[in-house]
C-alpha positions in Angstrom: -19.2 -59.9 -8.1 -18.6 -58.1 -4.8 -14.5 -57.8 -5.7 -16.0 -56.1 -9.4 -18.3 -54.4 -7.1 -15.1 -52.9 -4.8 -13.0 -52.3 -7.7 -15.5 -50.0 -9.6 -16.4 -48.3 -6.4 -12.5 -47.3 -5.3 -11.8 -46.3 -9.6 -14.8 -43.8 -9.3 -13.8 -42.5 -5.9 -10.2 -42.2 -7.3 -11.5 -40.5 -9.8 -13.2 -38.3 -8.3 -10.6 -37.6 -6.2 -8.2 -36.6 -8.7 -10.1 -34.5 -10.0 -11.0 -32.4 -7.2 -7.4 -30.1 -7.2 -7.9 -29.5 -11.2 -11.6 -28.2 -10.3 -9.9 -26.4 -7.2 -6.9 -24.8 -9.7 -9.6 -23.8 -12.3 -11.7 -21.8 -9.4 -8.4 -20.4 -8.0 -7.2 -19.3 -11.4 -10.0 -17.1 -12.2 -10.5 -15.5 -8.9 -7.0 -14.9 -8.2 -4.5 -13.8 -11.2 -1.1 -12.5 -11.1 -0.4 -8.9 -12.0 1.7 -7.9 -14.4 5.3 -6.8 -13.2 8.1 -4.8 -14.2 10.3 -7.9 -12.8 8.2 -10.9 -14.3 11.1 -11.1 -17.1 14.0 -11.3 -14.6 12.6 -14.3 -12.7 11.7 -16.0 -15.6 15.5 -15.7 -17.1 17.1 -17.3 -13.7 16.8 -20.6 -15.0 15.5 -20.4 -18.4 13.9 -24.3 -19.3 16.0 -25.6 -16.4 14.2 -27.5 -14.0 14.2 -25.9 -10.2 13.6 -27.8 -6.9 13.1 -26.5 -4.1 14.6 -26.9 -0.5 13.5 -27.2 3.0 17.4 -26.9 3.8 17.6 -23.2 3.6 15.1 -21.2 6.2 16.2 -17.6 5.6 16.1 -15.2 7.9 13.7 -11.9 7.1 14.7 -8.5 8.9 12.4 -5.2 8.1 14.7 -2.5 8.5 12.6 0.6 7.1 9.1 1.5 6.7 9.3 -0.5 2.9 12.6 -2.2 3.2 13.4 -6.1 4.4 17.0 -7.4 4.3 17.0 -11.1 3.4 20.1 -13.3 4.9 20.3 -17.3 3.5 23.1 -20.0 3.6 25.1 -21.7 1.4 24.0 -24.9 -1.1 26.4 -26.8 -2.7 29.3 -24.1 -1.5 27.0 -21.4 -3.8 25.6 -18.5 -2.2 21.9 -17.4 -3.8 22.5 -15.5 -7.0 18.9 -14.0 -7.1 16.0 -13.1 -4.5 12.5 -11.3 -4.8 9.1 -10.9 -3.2 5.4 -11.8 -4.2 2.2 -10.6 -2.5 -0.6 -13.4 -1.6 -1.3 -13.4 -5.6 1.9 -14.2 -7.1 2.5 -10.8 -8.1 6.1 -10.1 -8.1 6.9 -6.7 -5.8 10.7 -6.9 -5.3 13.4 -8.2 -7.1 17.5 -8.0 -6.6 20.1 -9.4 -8.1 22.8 -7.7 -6.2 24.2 -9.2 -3.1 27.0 -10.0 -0.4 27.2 -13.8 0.9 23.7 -14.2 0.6 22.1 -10.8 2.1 19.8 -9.1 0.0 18.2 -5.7 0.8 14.9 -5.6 -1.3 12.6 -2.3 -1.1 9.0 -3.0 -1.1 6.0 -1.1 -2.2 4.2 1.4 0.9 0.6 -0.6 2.4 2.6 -4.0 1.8 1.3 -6.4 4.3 1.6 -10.4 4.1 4.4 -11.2 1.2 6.4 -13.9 0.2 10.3 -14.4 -0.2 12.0 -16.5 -2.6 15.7 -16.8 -3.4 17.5 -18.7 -6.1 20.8 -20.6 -6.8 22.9 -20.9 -9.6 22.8 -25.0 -9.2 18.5 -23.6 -9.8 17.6 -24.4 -6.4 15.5 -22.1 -4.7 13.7 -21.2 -1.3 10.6 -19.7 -0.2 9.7 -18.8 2.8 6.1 -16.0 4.2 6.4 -13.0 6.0 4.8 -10.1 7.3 5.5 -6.3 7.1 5.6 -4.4 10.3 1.9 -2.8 9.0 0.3 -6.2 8.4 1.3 -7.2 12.3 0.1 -4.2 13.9 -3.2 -4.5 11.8 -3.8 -8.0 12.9 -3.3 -7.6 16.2 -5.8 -4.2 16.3 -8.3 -6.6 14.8 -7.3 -9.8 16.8 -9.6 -11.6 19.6 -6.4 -10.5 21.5 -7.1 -6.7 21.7 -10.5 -7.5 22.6 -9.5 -9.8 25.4 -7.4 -7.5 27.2 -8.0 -7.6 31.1 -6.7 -4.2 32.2 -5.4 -4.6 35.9 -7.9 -2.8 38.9 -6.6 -0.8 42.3 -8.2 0.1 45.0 -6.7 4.0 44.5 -7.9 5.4 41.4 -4.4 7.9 41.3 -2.5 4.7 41.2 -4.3 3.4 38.2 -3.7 7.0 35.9 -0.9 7.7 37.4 0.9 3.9 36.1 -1.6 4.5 33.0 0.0 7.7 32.4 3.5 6.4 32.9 2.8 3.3 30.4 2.5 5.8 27.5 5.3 5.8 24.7 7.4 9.3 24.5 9.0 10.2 21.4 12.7 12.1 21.7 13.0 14.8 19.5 16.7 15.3 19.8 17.5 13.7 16.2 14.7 14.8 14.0 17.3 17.3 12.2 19.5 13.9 10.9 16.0 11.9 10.1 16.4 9.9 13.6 13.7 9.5 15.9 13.4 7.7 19.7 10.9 6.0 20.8 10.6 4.7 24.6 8.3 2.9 26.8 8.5 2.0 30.5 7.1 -1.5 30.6 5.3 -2.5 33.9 4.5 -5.7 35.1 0.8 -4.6 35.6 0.0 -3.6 32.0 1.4 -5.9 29.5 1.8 -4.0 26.2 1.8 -6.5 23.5 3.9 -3.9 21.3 5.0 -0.4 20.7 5.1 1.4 17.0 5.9 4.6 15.3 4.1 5.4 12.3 4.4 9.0 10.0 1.7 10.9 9.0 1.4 9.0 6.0 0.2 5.8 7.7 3.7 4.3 7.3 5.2 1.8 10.1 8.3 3.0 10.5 9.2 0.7 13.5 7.3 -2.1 15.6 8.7 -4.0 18.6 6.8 -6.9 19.7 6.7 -8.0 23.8 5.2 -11.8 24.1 4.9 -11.1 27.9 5.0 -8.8 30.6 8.7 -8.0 32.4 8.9 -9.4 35.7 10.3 -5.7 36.8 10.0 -2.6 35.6 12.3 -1.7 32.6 12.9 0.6 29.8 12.9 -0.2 26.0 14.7 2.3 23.9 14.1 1.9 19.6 15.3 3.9 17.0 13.6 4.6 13.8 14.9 6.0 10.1 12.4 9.3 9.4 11.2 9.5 5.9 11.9 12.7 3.8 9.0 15.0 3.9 7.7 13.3 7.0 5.3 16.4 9.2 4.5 14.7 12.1 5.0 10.7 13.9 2.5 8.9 16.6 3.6 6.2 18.2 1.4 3.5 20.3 1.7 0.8 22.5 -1.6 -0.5 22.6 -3.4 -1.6 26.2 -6.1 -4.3 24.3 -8.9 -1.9 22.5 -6.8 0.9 24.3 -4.3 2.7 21.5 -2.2 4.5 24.3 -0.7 6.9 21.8 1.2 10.0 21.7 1.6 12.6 18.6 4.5 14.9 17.9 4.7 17.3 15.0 7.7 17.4 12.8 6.8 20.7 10.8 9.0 23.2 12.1 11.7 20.6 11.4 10.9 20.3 8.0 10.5 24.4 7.5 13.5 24.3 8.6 15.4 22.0 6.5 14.2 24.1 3.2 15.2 27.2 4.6 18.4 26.0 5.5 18.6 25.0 1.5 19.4 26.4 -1.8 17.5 29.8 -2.4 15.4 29.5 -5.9 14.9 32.5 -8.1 11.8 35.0 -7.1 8.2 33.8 -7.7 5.6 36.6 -7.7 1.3 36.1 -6.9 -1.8 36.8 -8.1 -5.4 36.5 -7.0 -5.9 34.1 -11.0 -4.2 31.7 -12.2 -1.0 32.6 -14.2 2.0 30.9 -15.4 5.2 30.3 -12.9 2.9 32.6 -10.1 1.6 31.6 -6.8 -2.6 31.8 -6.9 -3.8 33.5 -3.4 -6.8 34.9 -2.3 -9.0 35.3 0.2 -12.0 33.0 0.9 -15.1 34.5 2.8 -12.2 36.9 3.8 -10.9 35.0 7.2 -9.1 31.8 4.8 -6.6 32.5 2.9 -6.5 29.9 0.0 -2.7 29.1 -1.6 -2.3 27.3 -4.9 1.4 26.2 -6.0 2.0 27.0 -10.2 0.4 24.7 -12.7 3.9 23.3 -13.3 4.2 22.2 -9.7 1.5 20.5 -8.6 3.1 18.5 -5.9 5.2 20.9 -4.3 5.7 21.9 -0.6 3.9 25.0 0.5 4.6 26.7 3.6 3.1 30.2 5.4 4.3 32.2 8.0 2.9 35.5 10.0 5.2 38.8 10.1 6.8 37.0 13.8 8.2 34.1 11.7 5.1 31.7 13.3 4.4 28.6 10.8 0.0 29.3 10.1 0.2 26.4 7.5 2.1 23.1 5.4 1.2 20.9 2.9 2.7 18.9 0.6 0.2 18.9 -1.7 0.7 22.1 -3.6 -2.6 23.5 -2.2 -2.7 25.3 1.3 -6.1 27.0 2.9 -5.4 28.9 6.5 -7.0 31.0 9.0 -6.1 34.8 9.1 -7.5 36.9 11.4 -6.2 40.1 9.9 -5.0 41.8 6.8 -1.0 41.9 8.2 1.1 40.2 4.9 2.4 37.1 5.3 5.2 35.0 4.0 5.0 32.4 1.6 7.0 30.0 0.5 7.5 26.9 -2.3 9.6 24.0 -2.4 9.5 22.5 -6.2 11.3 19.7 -6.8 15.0 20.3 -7.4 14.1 24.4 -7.4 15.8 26.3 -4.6 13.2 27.9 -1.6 11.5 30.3 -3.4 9.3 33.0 -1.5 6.9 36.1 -1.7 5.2 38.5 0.5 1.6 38.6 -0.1 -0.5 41.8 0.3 -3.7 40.2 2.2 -5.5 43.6 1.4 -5.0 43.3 -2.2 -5.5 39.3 -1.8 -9.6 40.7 -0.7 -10.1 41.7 -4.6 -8.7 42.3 -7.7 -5.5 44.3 -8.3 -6.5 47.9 -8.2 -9.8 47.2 -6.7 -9.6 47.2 -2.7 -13.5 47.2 -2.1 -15.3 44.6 -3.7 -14.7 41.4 -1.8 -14.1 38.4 -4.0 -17.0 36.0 -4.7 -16.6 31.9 -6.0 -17.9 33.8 -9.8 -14.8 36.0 -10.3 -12.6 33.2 -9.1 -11.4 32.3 -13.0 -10.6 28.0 -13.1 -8.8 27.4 -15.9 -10.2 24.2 -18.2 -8.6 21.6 -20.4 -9.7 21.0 -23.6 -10.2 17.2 -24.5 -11.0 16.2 -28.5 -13.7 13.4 -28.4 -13.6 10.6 -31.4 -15.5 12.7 -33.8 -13.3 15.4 -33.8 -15.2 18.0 -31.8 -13.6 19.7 -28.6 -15.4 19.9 -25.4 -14.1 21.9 -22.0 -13.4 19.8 -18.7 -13.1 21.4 -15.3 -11.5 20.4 -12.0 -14.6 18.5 -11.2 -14.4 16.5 -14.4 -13.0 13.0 -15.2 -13.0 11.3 -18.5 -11.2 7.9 -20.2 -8.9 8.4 -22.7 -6.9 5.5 -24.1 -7.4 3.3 -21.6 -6.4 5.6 -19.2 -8.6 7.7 -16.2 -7.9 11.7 -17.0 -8.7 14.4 -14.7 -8.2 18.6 -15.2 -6.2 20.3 -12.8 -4.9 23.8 -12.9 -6.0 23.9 -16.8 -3.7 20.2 -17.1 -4.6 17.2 -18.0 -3.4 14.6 -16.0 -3.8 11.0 -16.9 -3.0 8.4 -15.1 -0.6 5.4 -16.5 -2.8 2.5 -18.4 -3.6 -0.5 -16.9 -6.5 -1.6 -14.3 -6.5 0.9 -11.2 -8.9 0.5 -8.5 -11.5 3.0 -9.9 -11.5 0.6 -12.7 -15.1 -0.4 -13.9 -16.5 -2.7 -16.4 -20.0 -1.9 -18.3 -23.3 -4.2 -18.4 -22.3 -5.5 -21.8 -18.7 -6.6 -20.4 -20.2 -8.1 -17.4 -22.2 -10.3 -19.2 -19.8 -11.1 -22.1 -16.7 -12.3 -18.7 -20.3 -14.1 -17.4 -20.9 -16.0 -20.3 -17.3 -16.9 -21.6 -16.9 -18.3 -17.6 -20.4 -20.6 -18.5 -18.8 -22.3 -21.8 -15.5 -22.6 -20.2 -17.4 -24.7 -17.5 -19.9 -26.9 -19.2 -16.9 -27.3 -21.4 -14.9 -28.6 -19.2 -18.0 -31.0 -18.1 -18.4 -31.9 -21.5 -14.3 -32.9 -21.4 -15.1 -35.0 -18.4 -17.6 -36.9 -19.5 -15.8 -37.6 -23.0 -12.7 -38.6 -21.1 -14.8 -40.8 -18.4 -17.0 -43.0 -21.6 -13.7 -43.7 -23.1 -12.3 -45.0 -20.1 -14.9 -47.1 -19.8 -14.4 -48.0 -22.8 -11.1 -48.9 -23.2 -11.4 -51.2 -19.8 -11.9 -54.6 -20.2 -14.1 -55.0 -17.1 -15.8 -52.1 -17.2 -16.9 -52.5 -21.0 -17.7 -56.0 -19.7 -19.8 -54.8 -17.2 -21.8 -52.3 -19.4 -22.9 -54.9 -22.6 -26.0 -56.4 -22.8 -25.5 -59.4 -21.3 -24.1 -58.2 -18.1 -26.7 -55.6 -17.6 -29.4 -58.7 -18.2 -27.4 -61.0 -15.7 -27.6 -58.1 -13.2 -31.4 -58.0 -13.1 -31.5 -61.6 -13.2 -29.5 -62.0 -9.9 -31.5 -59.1 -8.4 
């Protein structure tokens, strides 16, 4: 009795116990799914129904050489180099993918804002690697939120000059003598009495474009020197190396450099202004008569904008295709477009007639004679409503907005303004309830047969063994 009594005991813990992954994979499918990529194809033609194992022999070695690039380097297996390689995120989701490589180095481009990701590589022979890593962003983010920043015991002197003047000196600079080739320098003087854990650059667009890591303070005082690729349309850099809580940073702008990179370019062909919105013209006017308001052409809506004064001083950049600056006068000023593959183009605007219509000088412009232009959107019935700027709406699946009198939708799919209504809700909500009391149902079915099929347990649930049981109780 006591062996029967083990026996059943260890089968239902064993049970039990296999069960618990499957439970854990069903709750880890439905929180976490896989996106769809354009790559998903690729991988799964590497080996088509061949089996793949994977290796601990290979450990490759991950290099981020750009703000969203990572060169992956492996070795050999079975005299083979790896014919594929490409990147998930935490998900599975697959964000990189290349084909294309020499003895085993691959250079893979990632999406901007990537932070923890995975490598894998593949062999001909179907074996593969995998291997986690971490973007330059994802390190610099963990330590700013890390018990480490907090902890950070900044060193005491009795001679408060001592302490800013070695404070100052522990700031990054930024050398400015490549910015014309897309180079920048960053140095540091590292002291022995303020161990930076790091020093980064990063553009104006949040974007790490270099990260050196220190795991402990020199012995001496010494110099570290880094160089750093500068995106394309890049107006300005910081770079940090943080002191605990302490960001020690220092800013430098980079838009005279790029002013003067498009006027050093192609001229375009003439572009003319008005105060309205008009086809292939500039929109600029005056608001509450001390901004000046800039809008690139319909067309163009992500173009670069620059204006200068009458010296040739910069008053404003964007690279949004709308500019607002300060004016403190009527003097004209300069302005100029960038537009895609378009050459400089560039107008003198009149800021006294920019104060009112054309041909009227005295009435100062108010928000009402400002014209917007709308877009005109046909619901399912077949009547047409207007949509402003303000305005957004669905449309096949898709989020549309109105801008500049053009609708602009963005590509299908989920995006993160993505909602679902009450009804949905409760439809996902109920199909999640079946699928579980299902799959109870499944286990129960699965554990009465067992039973049933087992010669001791069957045994052990007839009649007779039930009535010896309470007889020996």
């Amino acid at each position: 009795v006591n062996n029967y009594a083990a026996l059943s005991v260890n089968s239902s813990v064993s049970r039990e116990m296999k069960s618990l992954p499957c439970v854990m994979l069903v709750c880890q499918t439905l929180a976490q799914v896989a996106e769809f990529s354009e790559w998903d194809n690729d991988v799964a033609e590497l080996c088509g129904l061949k089996s793949t194992s994977n290796t601990n022999a290979i450990n490759p070695n991950i290099i981020q050489t750009s703000a969203t690039e990572i060169q992956v380097k492996s070795s050999k297996i079975a005299n083979e180099w790896p014919d594929a390689a490409y990147v998930t995120d935490a998900y599975g989701t697959i964000i990189a993918f290349s084909k294309q490589s020499q003895q085993g180095t691959f250079d893979l481009k990632l999406p901007a804002g990537t932070g923890d990701f995975i490598v894998k590589g593949h062999f001909p022979n179907c074996d593969t690697f995998e291997k986690h890593g971490s973007s330059w962003k994802a390190i610099v983010e963990d330590y700013i939120s890390s018990d480490a920043a907090a902890e950070f015991d900044p060193p005491t002197f009795d001679d408060e000059t001592t302490f800013y003047d070695l404070l100052k000196e522990a700031k990054p600079v930024l050398l400015s003598n490549q910015y014309a080739n897309d180079r920048g320098t960053v140095q540091l003087t590292r002291l022995p009495s303020y161990k930076a854990a790091m020093v980064y650059v990063k553009d104006n667009l949040d974007n790490i474009l270099m990260l050196e890591e220190f795991p402990s303070a020199p012995q001496t005082k010494t110099t570290f020197t880094g160089d750093f690729n500068i995106p394309d349309g890049t107006t300005g850099l910081i770079a940090c190396a943080p002191l605990g809580v302490s960001a020690n940073c220092v800013e430098d702008s980079l838009v005279n450099v790029q002013v003067g990179k498009y006027e050093a370019g192609p001229v375009g062909p003439a572009i003319d202004w008005s105060r309205s919105p008009e086809d292939a013209k500039l929109t600029a006017y005056l608001e509450a008569s001390t901004n000046l308001v800039i809008t690139a052409p319909a067309s163009c809506p992500s173009s670069v904008l620059f204006i200068k004064d009458t010296n040739g001083a910069i008053l404003g950049y964007t690279a949004n295709g709308v500019l607002k600056v300060s004016v403190d006068n009527l003097t004209p000023v300069k302005a100029s477009l960038k537009c895609g593959t378009t050459g400089l183009q560039t107008v003198t605007i009149d800021l006294s007639l920019a104060t009112a219509n054309r041909g009227n000088n005295i009435v100062p412009p108010t928000p009402d004679t400002i014209s917007r232009p709308t877009c005109t959107v046909q619901l399912d019935d077949g009547t047409t409503i207007s949509k402003n700027g303000d305005d957004k709406w669905k449309e096949n699946g898709s989020t549309c907005r109105c801008s500049l009198g053009q609708k602009l939708c963005d590509a299908p799919g989920p995006k993160e303004d993505t909602y679902m209504t009450g009804a949905e809700i409760a439809v996902v909500a109920t199909s999640v309830s079946v699928f579980f009391f299902l799959l109870i149902f499944i286990a129960i079915f699965c554990y009465k047969k067992h039973r049933a099929g087992h010669p001791l347990l069957r045994a052990k649930d007839s009649p007779e063994a039930q009535g010896d049981r309470g007889d020996n109780v």
